[in-house]
C-alpha positions as CSV (number, residue, x, y, z in Angstrom):
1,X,4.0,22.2,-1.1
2,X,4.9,24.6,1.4
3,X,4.5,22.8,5.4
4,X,4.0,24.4,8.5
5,X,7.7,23.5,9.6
6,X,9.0,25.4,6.5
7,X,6.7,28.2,6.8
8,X,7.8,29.1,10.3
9,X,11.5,28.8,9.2
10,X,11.1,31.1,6.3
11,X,9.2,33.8,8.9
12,X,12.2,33.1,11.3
13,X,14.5,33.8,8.4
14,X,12.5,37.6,7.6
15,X,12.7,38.5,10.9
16,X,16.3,37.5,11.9
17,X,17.3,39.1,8.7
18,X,15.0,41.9,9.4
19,X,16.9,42.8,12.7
20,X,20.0,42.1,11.3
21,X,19.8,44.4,8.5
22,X,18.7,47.5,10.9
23,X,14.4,46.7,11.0
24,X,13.5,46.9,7.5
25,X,9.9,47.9,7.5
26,X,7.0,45.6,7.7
27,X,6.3,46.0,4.4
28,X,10.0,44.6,3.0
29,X,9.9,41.8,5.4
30,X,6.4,41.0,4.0
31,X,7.6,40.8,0.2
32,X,10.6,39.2,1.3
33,X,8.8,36.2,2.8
34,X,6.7,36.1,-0.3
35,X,9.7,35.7,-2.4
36,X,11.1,33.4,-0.1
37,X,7.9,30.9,-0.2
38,X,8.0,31.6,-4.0
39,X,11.4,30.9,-4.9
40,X,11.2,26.9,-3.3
41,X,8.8,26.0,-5.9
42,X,11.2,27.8,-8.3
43,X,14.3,25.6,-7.3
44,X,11.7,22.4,-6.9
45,X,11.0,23.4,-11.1
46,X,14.7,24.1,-12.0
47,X,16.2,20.8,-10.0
48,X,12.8,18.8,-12.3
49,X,14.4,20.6,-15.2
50,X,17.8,18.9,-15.3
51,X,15.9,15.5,-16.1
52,X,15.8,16.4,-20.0
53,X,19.7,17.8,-19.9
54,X,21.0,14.9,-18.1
55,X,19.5,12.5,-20.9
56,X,21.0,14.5,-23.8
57,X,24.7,14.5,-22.3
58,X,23.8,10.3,-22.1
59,X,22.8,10.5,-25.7
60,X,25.9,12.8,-26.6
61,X,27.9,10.1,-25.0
62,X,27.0,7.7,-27.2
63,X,27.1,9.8,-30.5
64,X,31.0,9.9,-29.4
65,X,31.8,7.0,-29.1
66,X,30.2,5.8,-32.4
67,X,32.5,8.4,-34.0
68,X,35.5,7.2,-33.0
69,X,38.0,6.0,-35.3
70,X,38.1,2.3,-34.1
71,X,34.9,2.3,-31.5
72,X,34.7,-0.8,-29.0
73,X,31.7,-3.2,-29.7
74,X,30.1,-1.8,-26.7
75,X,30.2,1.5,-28.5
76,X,28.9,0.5,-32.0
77,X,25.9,-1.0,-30.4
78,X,25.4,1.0,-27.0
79,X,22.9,0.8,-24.4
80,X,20.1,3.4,-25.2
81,X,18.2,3.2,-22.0
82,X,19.1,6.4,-20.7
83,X,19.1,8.5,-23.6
84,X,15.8,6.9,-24.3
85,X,14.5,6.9,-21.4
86,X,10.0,7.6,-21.2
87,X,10.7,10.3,-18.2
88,X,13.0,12.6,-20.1
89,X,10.2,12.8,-23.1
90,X,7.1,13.3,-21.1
91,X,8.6,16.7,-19.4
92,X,9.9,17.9,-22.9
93,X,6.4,17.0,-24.1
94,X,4.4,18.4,-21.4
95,X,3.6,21.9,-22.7
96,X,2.4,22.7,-18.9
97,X,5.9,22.1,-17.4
98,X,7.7,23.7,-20.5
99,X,5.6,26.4,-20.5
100,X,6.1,27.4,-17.1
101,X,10.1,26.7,-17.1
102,X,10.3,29.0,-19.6
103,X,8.8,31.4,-18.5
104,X,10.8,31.6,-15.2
105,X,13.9,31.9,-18.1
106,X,15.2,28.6,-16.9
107,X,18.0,26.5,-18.3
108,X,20.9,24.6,-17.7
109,X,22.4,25.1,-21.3
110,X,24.8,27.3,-19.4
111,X,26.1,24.5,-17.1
112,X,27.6,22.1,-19.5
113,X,30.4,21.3,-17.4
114,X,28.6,20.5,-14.4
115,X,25.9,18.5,-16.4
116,X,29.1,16.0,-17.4
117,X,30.3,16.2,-14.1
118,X,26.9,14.9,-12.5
119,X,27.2,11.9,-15.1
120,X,29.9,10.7,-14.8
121,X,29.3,10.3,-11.0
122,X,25.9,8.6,-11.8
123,X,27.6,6.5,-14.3
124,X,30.2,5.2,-11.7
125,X,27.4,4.2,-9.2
126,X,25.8,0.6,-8.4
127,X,22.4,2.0,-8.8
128,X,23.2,3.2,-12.4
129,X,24.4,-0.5,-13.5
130,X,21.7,-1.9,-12.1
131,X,19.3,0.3,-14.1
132,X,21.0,0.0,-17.4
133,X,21.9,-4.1,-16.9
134,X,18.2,-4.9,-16.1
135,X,16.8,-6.4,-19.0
136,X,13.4,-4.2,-18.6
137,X,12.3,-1.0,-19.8
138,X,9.4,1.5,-18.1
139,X,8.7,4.8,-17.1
140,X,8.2,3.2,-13.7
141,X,11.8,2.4,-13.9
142,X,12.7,5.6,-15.6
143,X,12.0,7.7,-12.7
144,X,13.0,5.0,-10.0
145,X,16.6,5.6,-11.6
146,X,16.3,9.5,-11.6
147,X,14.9,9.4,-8.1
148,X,18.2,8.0,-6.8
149,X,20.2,10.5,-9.2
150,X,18.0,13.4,-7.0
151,X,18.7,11.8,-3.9
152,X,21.9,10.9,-4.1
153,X,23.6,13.4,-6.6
154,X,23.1,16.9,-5.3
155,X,23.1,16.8,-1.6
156,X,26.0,18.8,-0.1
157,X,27.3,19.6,-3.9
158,X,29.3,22.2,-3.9
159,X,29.0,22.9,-7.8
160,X,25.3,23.0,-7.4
161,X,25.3,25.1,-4.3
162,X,27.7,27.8,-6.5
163,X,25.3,27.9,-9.4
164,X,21.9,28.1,-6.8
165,X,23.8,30.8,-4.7
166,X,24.5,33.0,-8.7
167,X,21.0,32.3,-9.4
168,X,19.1,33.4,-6.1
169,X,19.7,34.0,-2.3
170,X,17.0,32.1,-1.0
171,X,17.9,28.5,-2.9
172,X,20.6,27.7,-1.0
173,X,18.9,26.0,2.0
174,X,15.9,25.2,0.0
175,X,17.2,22.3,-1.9
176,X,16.6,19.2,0.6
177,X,12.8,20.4,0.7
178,X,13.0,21.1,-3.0
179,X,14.4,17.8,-3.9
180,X,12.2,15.8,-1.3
181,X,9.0,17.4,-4.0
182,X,10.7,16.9,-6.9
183,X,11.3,12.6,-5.8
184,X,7.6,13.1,-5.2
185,X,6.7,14.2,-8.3
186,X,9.1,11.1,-9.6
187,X,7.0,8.8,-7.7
188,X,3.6,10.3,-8.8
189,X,4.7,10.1,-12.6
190,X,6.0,6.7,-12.0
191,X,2.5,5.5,-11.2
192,X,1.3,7.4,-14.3
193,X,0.0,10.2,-13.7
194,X,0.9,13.1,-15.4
195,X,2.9,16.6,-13.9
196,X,1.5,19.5,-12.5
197,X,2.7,22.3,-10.6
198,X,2.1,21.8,-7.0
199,X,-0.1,24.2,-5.3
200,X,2.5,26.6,-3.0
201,X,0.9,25.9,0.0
202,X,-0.5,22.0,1.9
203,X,-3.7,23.9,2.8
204,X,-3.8,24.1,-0.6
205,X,-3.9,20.6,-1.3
206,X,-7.1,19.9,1.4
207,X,-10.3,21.0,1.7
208,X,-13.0,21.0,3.9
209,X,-14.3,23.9,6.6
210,X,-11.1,23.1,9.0
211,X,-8.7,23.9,7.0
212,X,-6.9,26.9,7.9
213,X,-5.0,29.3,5.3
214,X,-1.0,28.2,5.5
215,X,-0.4,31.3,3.2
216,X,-2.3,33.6,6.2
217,X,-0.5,31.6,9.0
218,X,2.7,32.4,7.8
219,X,1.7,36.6,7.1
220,X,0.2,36.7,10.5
221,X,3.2,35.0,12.3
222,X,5.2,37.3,11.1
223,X,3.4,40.2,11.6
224,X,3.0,39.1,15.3
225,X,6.2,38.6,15.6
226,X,7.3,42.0,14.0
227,X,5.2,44.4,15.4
228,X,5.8,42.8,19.3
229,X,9.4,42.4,19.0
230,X,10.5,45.2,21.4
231,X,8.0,44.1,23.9
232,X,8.8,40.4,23.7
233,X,12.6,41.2,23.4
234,X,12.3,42.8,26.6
235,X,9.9,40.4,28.7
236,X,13.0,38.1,27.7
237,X,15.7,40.3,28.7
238,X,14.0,40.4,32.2
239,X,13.6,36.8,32.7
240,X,17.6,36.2,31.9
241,X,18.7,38.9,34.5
242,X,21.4,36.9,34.8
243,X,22.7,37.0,31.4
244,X,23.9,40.2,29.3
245,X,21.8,40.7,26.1
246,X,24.7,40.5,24.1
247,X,25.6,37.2,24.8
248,X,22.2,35.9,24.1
249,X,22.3,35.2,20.3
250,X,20.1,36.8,17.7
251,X,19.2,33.6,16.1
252,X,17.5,32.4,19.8
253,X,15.8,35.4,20.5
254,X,13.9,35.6,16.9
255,X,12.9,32.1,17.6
256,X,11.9,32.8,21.4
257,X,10.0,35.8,20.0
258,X,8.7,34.2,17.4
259,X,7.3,31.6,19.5
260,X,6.0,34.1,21.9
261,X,4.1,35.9,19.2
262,X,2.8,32.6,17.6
263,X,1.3,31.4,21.2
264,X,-0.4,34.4,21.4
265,X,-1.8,34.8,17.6
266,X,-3.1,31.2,17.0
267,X,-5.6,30.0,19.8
268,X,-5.7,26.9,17.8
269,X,-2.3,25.8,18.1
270,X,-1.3,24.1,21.2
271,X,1.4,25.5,23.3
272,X,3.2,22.2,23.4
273,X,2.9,22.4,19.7
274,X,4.6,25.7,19.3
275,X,7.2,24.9,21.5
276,X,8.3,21.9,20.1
277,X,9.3,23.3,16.8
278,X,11.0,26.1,17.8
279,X,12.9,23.6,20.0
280,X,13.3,21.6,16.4
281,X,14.4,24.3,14.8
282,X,17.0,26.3,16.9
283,X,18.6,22.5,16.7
284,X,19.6,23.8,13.3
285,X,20.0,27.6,13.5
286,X,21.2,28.2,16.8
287,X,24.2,26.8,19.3
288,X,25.0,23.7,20.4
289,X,23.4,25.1,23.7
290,X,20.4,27.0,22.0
291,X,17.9,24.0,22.1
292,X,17.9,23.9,26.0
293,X,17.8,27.5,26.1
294,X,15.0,28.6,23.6
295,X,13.0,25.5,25.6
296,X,13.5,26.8,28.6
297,X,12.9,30.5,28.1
298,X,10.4,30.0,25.5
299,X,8.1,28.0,28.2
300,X,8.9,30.5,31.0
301,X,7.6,33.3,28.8
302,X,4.8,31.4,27.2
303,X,3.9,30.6,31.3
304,X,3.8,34.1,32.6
305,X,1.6,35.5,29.2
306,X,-1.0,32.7,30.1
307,X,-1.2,34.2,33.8
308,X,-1.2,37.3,32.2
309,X,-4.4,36.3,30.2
310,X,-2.5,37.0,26.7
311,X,-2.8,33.2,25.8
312,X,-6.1,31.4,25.2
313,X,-6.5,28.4,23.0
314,X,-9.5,27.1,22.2
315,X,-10.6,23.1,20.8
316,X,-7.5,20.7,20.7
317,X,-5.1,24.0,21.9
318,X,-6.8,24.0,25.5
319,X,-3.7,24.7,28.0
């Protein structure tokens, strides 16, 4: 589940909040990137789970109106392919994914309001209509309609980003990665094939002699990065003579040092490799400026530890 890219953003995420927080000990960091790889799969489970709710507040719709004193002709005989729809009944019937969701104490019994909120928004939408006006029926269909409901309903929500932020402090920038899985999942289910909890890691997912341990990658980035972050924060400090430490911020020095420590540590990554992401990823953590500057610095240091004979890659890593 888990890629390369995300890994190296949850180890920048320990360390930056390791320094933050006064250098909690390796130990803590290490159970805190755990929990952190842990709790996407959590939120990929919990978004899955609001399949079956979401089709119950459809069907409670319809109950209504049928109640009603003098119900419209649309209401006496509704449309019922939502509240029936196959996707809804295969998760409430799969006792792997209900299993598991309880046992993580899930539910979104508690966010009634919300659920009628998110409805009522898909109800007004074009892609709704054209999924309820179509004249067909299939789970194909089914999860085509709730793939659009993920990627188009909970995205920059600030209702959902409230109830993610009450139930965990990692969810909050997980649930773009989270969603991408779950419209996976969508499209896997919509080709028939049945739901089962991803494996936490890509590697994973392969086999085959080459593949390397993503679960180990991210331990030993961190470590590297940890234990060498005086000695890296320093090389750094010398190489920006012209700049005060304080005004370099935190955020660009974990990601220089983390890029350092990860040049050094993996011989089978190449350099250009390493410094592309970190490149990629100050884009979204740092300044407006920190791109340029985590590229430039991050090469200059990676430069002077291959002179110094601390860098040497080996098969498709060769400098």
């Amino acid at each position: 589940m888990l890629n390369r890219r995300i890994l190296r953003i949850k180890v920048f995420k320990t360390l930056y909040s390791s320094e933050m927080s006064g250098k909690s000990s390796l130990a803590e960091a290490e159970a805190q990137l755990e929990a952190s790889c842990e709790a996407t799969r959590d939120l990929y489970l919990f978004m899955l789970g609001i399949v079956s709710p979401l089709t119950s507040i459809a069907a409670e719709k319809i109950e209504a109106g049928k109640k009603k004193f003098n119900p419209t002709d649309e209401e006496r005989n509704p449309n019922m392919k939502l509240a029936e729809n196959s996707l809804a009944g295969l998760l409430d019937e799969d006792p792997d994914f209900q299993k598991i969701f309880r046992k993580k104490k899930f539910s979104w019994e508690q966010y009634d309001l919300f659920l009628k909120k998110v409805f009522r928004s898909v109800s007004s939408k074009d892609y709704y209509e054209k999924y309820m006006n179509s004249g067909s029926a299939s789970l194909k269909e089914d999860c085509a309609f709730f793939r659009h409901v993920f990627e188009e309903e909970f995205v920059d929500n600030d209702d959902l980003a409230q109830i993610l932020e009450s139930m965990s402090i990692y969810w909050g920038e997980d649930l773009p990665y989270s969603l991408s899985y779950v419209c996976r999942t969508l499209d896997a289910m919509g080709k028939g094939a049945r739901w089962s909890l991803p494996p936490l890691y890509q590697s994973e997912m392969r086999t085959g002699e080459d593949v390397e341990d993503d679960r180990l990658f991210a331990r030993n980035l961190l470590r590297a990065s940890y234990v060498n972050y005086g000695k890296y924060y320093d090389m750094v400090s010398e190489s920006v003579s012209n700049w005060d430490n304080d005004r370099i911020v935190t955020t660009d020095m974990c990601l220089i040092i983390q890029g350092m420590a990860e040049a050094v540590a993996f011989s089978t990554i190449p350099v250009k490799v390493t410094i592309n992401e970190y490149v990629e990823i100050s884009k979204y953590f740092g300044t407006p400026k920190s791109k340029i500057f985590v590229n430039g610095i991050l090469d200059r240091m990676i430069q002077r530890l291959s002179a110094d004979g601390k860098i040497a890659k080996t098969g498709k890593g060769l400098l």
